[in-house]
C-alpha positions as CSV (number, residue, x, y, z in Angstrom):
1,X,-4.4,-28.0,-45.1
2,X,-6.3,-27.6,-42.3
3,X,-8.5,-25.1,-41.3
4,X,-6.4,-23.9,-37.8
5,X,-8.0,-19.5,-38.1
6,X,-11.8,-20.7,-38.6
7,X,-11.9,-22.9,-35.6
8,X,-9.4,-20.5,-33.7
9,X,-12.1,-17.8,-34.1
10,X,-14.8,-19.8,-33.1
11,X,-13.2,-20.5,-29.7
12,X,-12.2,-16.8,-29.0
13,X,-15.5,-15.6,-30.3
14,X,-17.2,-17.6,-28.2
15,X,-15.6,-16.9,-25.2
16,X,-16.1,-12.7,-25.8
17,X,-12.8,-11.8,-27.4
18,X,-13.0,-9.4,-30.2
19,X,-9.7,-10.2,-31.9
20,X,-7.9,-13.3,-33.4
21,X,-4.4,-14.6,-34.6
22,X,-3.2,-18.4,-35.9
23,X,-0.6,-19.2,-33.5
24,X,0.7,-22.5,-34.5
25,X,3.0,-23.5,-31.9
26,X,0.5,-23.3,-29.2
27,X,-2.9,-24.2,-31.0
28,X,-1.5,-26.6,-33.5
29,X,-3.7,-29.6,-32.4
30,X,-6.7,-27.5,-32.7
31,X,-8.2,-28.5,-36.1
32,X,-11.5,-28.7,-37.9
33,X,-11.0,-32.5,-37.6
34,X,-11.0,-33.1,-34.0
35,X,-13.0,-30.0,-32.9
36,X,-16.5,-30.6,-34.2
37,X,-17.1,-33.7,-31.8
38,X,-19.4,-32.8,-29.8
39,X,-22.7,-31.0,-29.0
40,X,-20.7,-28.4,-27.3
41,X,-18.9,-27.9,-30.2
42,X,-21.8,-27.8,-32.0
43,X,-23.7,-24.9,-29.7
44,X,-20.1,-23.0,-29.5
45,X,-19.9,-22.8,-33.7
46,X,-22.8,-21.8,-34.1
47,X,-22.6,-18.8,-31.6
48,X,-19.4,-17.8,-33.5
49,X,-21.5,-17.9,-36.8
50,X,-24.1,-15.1,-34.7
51,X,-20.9,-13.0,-34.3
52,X,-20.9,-11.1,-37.5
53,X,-24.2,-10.0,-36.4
54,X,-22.7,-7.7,-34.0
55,X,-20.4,-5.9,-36.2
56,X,-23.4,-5.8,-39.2
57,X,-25.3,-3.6,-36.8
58,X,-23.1,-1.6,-34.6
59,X,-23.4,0.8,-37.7
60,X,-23.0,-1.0,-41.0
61,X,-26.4,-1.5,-41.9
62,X,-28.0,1.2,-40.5
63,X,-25.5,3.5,-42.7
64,X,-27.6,2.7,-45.3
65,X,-30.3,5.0,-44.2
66,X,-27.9,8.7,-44.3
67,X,-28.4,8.1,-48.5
68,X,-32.6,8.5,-48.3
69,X,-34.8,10.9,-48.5
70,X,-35.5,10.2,-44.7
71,X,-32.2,10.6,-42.6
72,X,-29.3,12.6,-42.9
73,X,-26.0,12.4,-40.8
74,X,-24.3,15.9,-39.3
75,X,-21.7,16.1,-41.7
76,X,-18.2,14.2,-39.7
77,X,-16.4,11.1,-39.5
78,X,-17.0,10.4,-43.0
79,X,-20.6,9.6,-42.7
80,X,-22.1,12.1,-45.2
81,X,-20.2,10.6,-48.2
82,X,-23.2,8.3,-48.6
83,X,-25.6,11.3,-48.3
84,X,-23.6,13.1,-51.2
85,X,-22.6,9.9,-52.9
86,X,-18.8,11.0,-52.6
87,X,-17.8,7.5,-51.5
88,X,-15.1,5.4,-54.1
89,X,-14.3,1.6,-54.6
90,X,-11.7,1.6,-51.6
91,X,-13.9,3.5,-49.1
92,X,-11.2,6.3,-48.5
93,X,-12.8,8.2,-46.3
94,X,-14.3,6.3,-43.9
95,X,-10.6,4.3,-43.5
96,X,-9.1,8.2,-42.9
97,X,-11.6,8.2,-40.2
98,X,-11.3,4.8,-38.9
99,X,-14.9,4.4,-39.7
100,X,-14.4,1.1,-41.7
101,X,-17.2,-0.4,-39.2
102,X,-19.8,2.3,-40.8
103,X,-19.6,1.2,-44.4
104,X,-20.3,-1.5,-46.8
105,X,-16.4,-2.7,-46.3
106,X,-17.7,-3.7,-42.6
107,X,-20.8,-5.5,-44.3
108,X,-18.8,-7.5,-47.2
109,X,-16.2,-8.5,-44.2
110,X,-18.6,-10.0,-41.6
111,X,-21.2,-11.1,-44.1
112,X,-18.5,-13.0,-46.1
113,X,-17.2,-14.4,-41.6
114,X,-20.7,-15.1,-41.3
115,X,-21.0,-17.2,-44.5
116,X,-17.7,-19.0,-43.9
117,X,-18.7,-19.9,-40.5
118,X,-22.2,-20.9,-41.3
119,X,-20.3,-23.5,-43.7
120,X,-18.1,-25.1,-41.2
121,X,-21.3,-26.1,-39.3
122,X,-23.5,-27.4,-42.6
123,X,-19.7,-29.4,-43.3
124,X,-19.3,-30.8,-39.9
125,X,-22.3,-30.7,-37.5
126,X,-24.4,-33.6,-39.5
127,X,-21.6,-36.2,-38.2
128,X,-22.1,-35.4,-34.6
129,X,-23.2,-37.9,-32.8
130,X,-26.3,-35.6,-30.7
131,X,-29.8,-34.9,-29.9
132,X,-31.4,-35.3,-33.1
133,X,-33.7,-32.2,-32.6
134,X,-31.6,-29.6,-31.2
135,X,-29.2,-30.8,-34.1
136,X,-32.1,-30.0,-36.7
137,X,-32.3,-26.2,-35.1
138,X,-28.3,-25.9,-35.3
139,X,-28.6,-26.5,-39.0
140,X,-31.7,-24.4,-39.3
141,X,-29.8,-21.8,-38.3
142,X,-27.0,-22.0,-40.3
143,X,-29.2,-22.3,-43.4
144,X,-31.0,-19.1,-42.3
145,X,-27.8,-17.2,-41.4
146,X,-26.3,-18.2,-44.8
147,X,-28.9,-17.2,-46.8
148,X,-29.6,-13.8,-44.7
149,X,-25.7,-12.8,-44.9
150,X,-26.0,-13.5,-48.9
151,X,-29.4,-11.9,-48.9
152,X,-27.5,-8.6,-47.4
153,X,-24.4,-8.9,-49.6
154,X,-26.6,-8.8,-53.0
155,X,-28.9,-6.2,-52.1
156,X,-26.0,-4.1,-51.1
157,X,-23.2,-5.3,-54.0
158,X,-25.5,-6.6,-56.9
159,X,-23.6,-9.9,-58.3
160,X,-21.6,-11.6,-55.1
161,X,-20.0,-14.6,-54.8
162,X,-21.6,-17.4,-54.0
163,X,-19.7,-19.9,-51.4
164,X,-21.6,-23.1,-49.6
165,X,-18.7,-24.9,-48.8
166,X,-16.2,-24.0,-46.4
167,X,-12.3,-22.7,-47.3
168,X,-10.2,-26.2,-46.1
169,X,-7.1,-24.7,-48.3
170,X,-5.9,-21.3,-49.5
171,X,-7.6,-21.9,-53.4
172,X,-11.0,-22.2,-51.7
173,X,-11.0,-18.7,-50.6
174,X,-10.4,-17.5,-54.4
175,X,-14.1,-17.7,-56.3
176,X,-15.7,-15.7,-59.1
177,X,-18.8,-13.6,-58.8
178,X,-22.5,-15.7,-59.2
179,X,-25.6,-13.7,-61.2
180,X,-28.4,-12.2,-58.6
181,X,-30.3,-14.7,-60.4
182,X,-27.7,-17.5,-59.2
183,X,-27.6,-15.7,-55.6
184,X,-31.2,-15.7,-55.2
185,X,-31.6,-19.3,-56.2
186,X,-29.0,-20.1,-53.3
187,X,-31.1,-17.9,-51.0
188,X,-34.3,-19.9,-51.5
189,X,-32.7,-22.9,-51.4
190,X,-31.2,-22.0,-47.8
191,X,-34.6,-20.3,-46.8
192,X,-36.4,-23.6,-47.4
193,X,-33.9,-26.0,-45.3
194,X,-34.2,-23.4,-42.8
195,X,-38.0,-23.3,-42.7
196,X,-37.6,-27.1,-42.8
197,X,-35.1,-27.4,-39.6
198,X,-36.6,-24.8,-37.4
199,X,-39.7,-24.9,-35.1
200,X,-42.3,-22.2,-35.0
201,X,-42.3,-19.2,-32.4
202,X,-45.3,-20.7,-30.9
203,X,-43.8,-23.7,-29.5
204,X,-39.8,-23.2,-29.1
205,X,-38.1,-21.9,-25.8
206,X,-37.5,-19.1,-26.8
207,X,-33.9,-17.8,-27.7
208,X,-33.9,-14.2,-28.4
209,X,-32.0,-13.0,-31.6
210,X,-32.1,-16.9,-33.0
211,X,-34.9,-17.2,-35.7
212,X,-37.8,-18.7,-35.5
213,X,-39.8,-20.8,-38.6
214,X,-41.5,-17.9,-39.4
215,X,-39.0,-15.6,-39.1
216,X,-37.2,-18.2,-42.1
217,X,-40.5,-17.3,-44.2
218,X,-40.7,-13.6,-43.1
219,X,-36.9,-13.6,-44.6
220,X,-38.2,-15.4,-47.7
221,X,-41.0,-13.5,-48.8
222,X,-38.7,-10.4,-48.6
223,X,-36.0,-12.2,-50.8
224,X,-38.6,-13.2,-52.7
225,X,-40.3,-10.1,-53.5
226,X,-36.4,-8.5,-54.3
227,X,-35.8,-11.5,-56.6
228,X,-38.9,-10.8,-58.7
229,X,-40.7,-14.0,-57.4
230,X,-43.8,-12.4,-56.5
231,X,-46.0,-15.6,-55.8
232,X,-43.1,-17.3,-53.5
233,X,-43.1,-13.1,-51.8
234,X,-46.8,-13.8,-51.2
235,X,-47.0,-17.3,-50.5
236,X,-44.4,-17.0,-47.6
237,X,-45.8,-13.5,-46.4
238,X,-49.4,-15.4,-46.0
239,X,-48.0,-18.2,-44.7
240,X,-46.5,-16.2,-41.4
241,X,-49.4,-13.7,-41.1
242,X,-51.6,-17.0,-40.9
243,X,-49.1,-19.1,-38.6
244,X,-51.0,-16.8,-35.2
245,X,-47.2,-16.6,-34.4
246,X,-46.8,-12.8,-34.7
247,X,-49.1,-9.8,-34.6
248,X,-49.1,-6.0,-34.9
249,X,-48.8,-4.6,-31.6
250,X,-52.0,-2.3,-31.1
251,X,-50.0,0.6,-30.7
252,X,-46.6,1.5,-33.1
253,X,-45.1,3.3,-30.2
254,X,-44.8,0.3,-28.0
255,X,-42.7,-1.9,-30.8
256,X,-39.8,0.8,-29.8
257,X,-40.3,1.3,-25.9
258,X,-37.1,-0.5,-24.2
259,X,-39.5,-1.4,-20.8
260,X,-41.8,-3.3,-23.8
261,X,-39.4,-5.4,-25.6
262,X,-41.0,-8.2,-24.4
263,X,-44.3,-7.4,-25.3
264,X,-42.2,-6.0,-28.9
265,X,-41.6,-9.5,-29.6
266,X,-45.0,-10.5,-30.8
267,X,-44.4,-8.1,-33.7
268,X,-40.4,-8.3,-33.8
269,X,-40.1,-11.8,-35.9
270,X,-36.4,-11.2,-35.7
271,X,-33.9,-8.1,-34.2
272,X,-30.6,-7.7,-33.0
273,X,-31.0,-7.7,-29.7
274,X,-29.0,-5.2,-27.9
275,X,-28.1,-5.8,-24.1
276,X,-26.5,-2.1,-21.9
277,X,-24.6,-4.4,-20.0
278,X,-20.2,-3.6,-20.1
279,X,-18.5,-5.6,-21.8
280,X,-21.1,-6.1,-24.0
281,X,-21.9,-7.0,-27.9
282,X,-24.4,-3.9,-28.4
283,X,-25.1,-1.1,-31.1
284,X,-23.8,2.1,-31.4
285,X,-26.7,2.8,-33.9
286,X,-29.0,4.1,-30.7
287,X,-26.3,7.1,-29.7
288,X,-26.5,8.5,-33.0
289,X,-30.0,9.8,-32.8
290,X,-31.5,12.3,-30.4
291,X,-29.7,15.5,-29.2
292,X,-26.1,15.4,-27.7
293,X,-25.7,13.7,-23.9
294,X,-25.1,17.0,-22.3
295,X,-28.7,18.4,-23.3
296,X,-30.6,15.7,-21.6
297,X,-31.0,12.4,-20.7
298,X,-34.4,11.8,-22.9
299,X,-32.6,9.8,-25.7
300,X,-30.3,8.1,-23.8
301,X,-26.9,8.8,-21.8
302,X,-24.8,8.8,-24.4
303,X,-26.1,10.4,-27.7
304,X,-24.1,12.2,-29.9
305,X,-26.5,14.2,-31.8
306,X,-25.1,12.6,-35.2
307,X,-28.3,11.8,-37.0
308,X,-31.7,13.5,-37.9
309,X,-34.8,12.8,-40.2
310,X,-35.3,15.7,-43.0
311,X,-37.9,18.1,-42.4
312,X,-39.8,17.4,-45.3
313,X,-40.0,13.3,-44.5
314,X,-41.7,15.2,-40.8
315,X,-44.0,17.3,-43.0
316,X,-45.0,14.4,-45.1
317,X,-46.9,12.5,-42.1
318,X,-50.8,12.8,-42.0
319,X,-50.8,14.7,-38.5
320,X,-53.1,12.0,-37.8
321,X,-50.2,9.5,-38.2
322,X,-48.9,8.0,-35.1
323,X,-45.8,6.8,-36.4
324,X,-44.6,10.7,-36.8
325,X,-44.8,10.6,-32.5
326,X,-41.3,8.6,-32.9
327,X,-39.9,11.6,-34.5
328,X,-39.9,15.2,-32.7
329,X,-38.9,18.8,-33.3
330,X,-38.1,19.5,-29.4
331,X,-36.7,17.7,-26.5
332,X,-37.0,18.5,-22.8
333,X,-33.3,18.6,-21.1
334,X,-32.1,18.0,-17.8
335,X,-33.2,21.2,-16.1
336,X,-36.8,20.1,-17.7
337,X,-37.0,23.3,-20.3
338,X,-38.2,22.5,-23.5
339,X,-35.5,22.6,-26.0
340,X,-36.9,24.4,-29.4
341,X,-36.2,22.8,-32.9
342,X,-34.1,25.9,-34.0
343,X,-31.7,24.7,-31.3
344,X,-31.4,21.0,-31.3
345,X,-28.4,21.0,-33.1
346,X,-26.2,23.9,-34.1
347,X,-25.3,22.6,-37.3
348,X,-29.3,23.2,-38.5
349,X,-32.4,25.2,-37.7
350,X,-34.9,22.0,-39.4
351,X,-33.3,19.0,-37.3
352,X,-36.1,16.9,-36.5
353,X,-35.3,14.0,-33.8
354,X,-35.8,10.3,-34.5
355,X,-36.9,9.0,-31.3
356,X,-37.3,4.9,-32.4
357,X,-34.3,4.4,-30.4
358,X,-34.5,5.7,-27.1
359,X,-33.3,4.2,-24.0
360,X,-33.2,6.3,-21.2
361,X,-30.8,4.2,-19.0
362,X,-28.7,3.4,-21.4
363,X,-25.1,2.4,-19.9
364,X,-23.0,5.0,-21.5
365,X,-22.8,3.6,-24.8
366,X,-24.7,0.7,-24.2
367,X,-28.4,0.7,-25.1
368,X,-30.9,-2.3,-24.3
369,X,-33.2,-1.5,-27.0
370,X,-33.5,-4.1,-29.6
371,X,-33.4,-3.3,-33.4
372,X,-35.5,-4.8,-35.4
373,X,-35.0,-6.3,-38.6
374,X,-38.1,-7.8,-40.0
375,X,-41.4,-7.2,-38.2
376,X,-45.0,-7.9,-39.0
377,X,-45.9,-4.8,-40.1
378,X,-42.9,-5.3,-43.0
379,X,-44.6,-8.7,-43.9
380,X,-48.1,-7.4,-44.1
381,X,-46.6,-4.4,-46.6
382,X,-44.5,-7.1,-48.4
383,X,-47.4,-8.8,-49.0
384,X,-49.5,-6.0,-49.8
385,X,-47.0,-5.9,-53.1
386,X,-46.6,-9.0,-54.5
387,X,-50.5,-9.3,-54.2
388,X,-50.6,-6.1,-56.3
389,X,-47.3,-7.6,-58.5
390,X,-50.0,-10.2,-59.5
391,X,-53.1,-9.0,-59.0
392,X,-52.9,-5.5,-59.8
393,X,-54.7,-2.8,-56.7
394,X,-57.4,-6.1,-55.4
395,X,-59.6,-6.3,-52.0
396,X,-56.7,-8.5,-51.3
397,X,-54.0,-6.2,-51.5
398,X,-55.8,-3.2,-49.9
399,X,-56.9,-5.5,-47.2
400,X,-53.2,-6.1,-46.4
401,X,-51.8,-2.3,-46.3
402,X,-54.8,-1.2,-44.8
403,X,-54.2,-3.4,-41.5
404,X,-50.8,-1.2,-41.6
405,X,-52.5,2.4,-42.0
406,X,-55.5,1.2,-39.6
407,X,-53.0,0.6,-36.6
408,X,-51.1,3.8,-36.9
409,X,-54.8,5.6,-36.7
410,X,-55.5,6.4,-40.4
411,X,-58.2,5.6,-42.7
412,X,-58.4,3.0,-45.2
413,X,-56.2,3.6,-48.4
414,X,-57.9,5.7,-51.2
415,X,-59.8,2.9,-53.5
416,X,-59.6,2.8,-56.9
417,X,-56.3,3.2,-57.6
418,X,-54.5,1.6,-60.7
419,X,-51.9,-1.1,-59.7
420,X,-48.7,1.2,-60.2
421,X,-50.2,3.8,-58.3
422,X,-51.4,1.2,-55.7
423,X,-47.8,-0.3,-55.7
424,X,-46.1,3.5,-55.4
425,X,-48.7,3.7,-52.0
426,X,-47.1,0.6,-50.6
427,X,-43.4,2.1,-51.3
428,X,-44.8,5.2,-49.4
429,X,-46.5,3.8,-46.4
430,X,-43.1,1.4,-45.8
431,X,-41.6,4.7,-46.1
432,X,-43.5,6.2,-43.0
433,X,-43.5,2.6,-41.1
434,X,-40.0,1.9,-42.0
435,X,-38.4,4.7,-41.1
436,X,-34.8,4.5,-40.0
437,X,-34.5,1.1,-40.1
438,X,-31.9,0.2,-42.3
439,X,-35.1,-0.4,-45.1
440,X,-35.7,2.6,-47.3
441,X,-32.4,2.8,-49.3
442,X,-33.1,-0.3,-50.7
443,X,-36.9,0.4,-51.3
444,X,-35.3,3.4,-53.5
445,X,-32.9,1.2,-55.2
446,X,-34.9,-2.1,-56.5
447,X,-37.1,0.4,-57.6
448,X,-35.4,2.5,-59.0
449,X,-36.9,5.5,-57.5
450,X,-33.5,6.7,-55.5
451,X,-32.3,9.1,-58.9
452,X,-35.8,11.3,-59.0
453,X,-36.4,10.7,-54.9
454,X,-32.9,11.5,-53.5
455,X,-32.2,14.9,-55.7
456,X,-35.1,16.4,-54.0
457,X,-34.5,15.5,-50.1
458,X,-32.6,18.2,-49.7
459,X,-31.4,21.0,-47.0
460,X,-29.7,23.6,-45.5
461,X,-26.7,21.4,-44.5
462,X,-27.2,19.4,-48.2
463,X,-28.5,21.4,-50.6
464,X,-27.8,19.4,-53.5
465,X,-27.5,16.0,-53.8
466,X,-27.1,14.1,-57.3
467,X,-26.8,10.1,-57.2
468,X,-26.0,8.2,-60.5
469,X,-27.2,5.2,-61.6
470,X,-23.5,2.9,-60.5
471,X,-24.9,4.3,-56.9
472,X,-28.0,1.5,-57.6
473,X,-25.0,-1.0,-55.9
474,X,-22.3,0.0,-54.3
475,X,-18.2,-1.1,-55.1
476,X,-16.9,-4.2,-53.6
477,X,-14.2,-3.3,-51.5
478,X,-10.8,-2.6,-53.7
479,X,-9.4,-4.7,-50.9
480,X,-11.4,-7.6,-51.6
481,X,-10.8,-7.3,-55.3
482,X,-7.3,-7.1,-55.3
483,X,-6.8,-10.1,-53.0
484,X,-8.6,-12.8,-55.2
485,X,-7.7,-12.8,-58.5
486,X,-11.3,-14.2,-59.4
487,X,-13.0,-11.4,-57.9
488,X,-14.3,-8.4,-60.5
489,X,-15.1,-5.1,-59.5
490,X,-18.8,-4.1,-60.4
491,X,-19.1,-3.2,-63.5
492,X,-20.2,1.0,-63.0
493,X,-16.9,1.1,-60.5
494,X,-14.4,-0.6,-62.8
C-alpha cells in the first residue's frame, strides 16, 4: 500500500495549511515512490517533520508546569486538572473544553506525527541524488527530531513505543510498547547520528529553530542524565560547554527580552522560535502570563491573565537573586498607575506575575519571543549533577553550578556539603533558573520529589493538593489505546 496521507501532509504542511484529508481521486499519483526525488523534496519533508513542533508548544508542553510547586493556572478551561491531579486516561475534561491542544493527548499526537515523519526522510532521503552536505544536515535533523519527540513521549508516558521505520501499510501502525531502557537506547543511538550529521553553531548559516551539533549533545547529556547514564550526561554536557559555541549571557534578564533574541541565541542552544506575524505558527504559551489585555499593555496585547507563580516559589528567591526580576507582584497599566498585587487578578490576593514571556508588541495573539528549550545555563546544571552522580559534591561539580548562581549575582554555593545534599542544591537552583519552562515537573518526577514537594505548594485558590505515585507518568491517551490492539495502557491507569 502506499503511503498517499504522509506525503499528503507533507505538501499541505509545507505550504501553511493546518488541516489534511486523503483524497484519492485527485492526489492518487502522489506517492511516497515518486515524491522523494529531489532536493526540494528533501527541504519540503523535512519542514513538515518541524511541524509538530508548533502544536508541542502552543500549550502542550508548557502545561506541564500548572502540576509544580512553581506555577499554578486560574482555575478554567480544564487547566487546573493537572494542578489537582483530577485528569483520567481519556483526558475528559480538557476534550469538554476543547482544550485537547493543552494536554498530553496533544503531545502523544504530534510527537508520534513528528516520529512518523522523521521516518519517511531516514527511509527515502539517502537515495536522492543531491548535495552531499546539505543531505548530511537533512538527516541530522531527522535523527535529532526522532530522538527529541521520543525523548518527550518517555519522560511524559514512561514505556512508549518505539517506531524507526515508517507505516507503508495499515499493520505498521499497530506496535507494542518498548522498556525506558529500550527507548533510551534508541535515543542515544539517534543523538549520536545526529551529532555525527550536523555541523557546529560556530560555522553553519544559521537556521533558527534547526539544531545545531551542540544543541544534538546539549539534548544528549539531558537524556543521558534521565536514563541514569551519568558519565555519557557529563561527557556530552562538557563537550558543549567546551565547543566556545554557546555562553551564559552576562545578564539572565536579557535571555527573555524579545528586542535581544539575537543576542539570546548565544545562550539559547535550541527554542521554538515564535514569529507575531498573522497567519503565523506561534505560541499561545506568552498570553497566558501577565495580567489580562485590558489592564495594560506591559505583558503583551493579548494576555489573558491565566497563569501565575505561587507566592511561596517568589519568597523562596535570595532577594539578591536576579532571576526573581522575571517574576513581579505589581504591573503598571495603561494610564501608568501601579497596579498592586492584591489586585492583579480577582481570583487571588498572592498572584505573583511571571514576566519571562513578555512581548510588548505582540500582534494580538502573536508574540515574537522565542521559548527556549535547552539553554546553557541547563547544560552547566546538568552537568553540575552527573559530576556529583559520580563524584559525589567535588571542585568539579561546584565549579559548574556556581558559574549558574555567579551570573544571577549570588555567592558561591555553601562548601562542604555531602553529595545528596549537593545533588538536592542542583534540583533547587534549576528550580529558580528554570522556572516556567516546561522543566520542573519532570525535575519532580525522576526524582521522585513531586509526592512530598507538590502537597505543600499550596494556596488560597488550591489549598490542597494530593498527587499519587501513577501521577509519576501520565495515561496514554484511551484513544490511542483502543485503536491498536498492541498498545497497553500504563500499568497505574489500567
Amino acid at each position: 500500500m502506499k503511503n498517499l496521507l504522509s506525503i499528503l501532509c507533507v505538501i499541505w504542511l509545507a505550504f501553511g495549511l493546518t488541516s489534511c484529508e486523503l483524497q484519492e481521486d485527485v492526489y492518487s499519483s502522489i506517492t511516497t515512490d515518486n515524491f522523494f526525488q529531489t532536493a526540494g523534496d528533501a527541504e519540503t519533508a523535512l519542514i513538515a517533520a518541524y511541524d509538530p513542533m508548533a502544536d508541542l508548544f502552543n500549550a502542550a508542553t508548557h502545561s506541564s508546569d500548572f502540576g509544580t510547586d512553581q506555577i499554578y493556572p486560574r482555575p478554567v478551561v480544564a487547566r487546573d486538572t493537572y494542578t489537582l491531579f483530577t485528569y483520567d486516561q481519556n483526558y475528559s475534561s480538557q476534550k469538554s473544553f476543547g482544550r485537547t491542544f493543552e494536554s498530553p493527548f496533544q503531545t502523544w499526537t504530534s510527537c508520534y506525527a513528528g516520529i512518523e515523519r522523521a521516518n519517511w526522510i531516514l527511509d527515502k532521503v539517502p537515495t536522492i541524488v543531491m548535495d552531499q552536505t546539505r543531505k548530511s544536515s537533512i538527516l541530522g535533523e531527522a535523527y535529532f527530531l526522532r530522538a527529541f519527540y521520543l525523548w518527550m513521549l518517555t519522560k511524559n508516558f514512561g514505556d512508549v513505543v518505539i517506531k524507526t521505520a515508517p507505516s507503508k501499510s495499515e499493520l505498521d501502525a499497530y506496535n507494542p510498547k518498548s522498556s525506558m531502557a529500550e527507548v533510551y537506547g534508541q535515543i542515544f543511538e539517534d543523538l549520536d547520528l545526529a551529532v555525527m550529521n550536523l555541523t557546529s553553531y560556530a560555522t553553519q548559516t544559521p537556521q533558527f529553530g534547526r539544531p545545531s551539533k551542540e544543541a544534538a549533545m546539549a539534548l544528549y547529556a539531558k537524556a543521558a542524565l534521565y536514563g541514569g547514564e551519568f558519565q555519557t550526561s557529563l561527557d556530552m554536557a562538557e563537550a558543549v560547554i567546551n565547543s566556545g559555541s554557546y555562553r551564559l549571557l552576562d545578564s539572565v534578564e536579557d535571555v527573555f527580552d524579545v528586542d535581544k533574541e539575537t543576542e539570546a541565541r548565544a545562550e539559547n542552544i535550541w527554542s521554538y522560535e515564535s514569529i507575531s506575524a498573522v497567519p503565523g505558527r506561534g505560541t499561545q504559551v506568552p498570553s497566558l502570563y501577565g495580567p489580562a489585555s485590558s489592564s495594560g499593555p506591559e505583558y503583551g496585547n493579548s494576555s489573558y491573565g491565566s497563569a501565575f507563580a505561587y507566592q511561596s516559589f517568589y519568597d523562596s528567591f535570595d532577594p539578591k537573586d536576579q532571576r526573581r526580576n522575571l517574576l513581579a507582584t505589581s504591573y503598571i497599566n495603561k494610564s501608568g498607575v501601579v497596579v498592586p498585587q492584591e489586585k492583579i487578578t480577582p481570583v487571588t490576593k498572592d498572584g505573583v506575575l511571571v514576566g519571562k514571556f513578555k512581548d510588548p508588541n505582540s500582534n494580538g495573539n502573536s508574540y515574537a519571543i522565542n521559548l527556549p528549550i535547552i539553554r546553557m545555563a541547563d547544560v552547566y546544571l546538568i552537568a553540575a549533577e552527573a559530576e556529583a552522580k559520580l563524584n559525589g559534591s567535588s571542585s568539579k561539580a561546584y565549579g559548574f553550578i556556581d558559574k549558574v548562581r555567579n551570573r544571577a549575582g549570588l555567592d558561591d554555593l555553601n562548601a562542604g556539603l555531602g553529595k545528596e545534599e549537593f545533588i538536592n542544591a542542583v534540583i533547587q537552583e534549576r528550580s529558580w533558573e528554570l522556572f516556567g519552562e516546561a522543566d520542573r515537573w519532570y525535575d519532580l518526577t525522576r526524582t521522585g520529589k513531586f509526592l512530598t514537594v507538590i502537597p505543600t505548594a499550596v494556596n488560597s485558590i488550591f489549598p490542597v493538593r494530593k498527587p499519587e505515585p501513577k501521577h509519576r507518568y501520565f495515561p496514554i491517551p484511551l484513544d490511542e489505546v483502543n485503536a491498536n490492539p498492541l498498545l497497553e495502557q500504563n500499568p497505574d491507569w489500567r
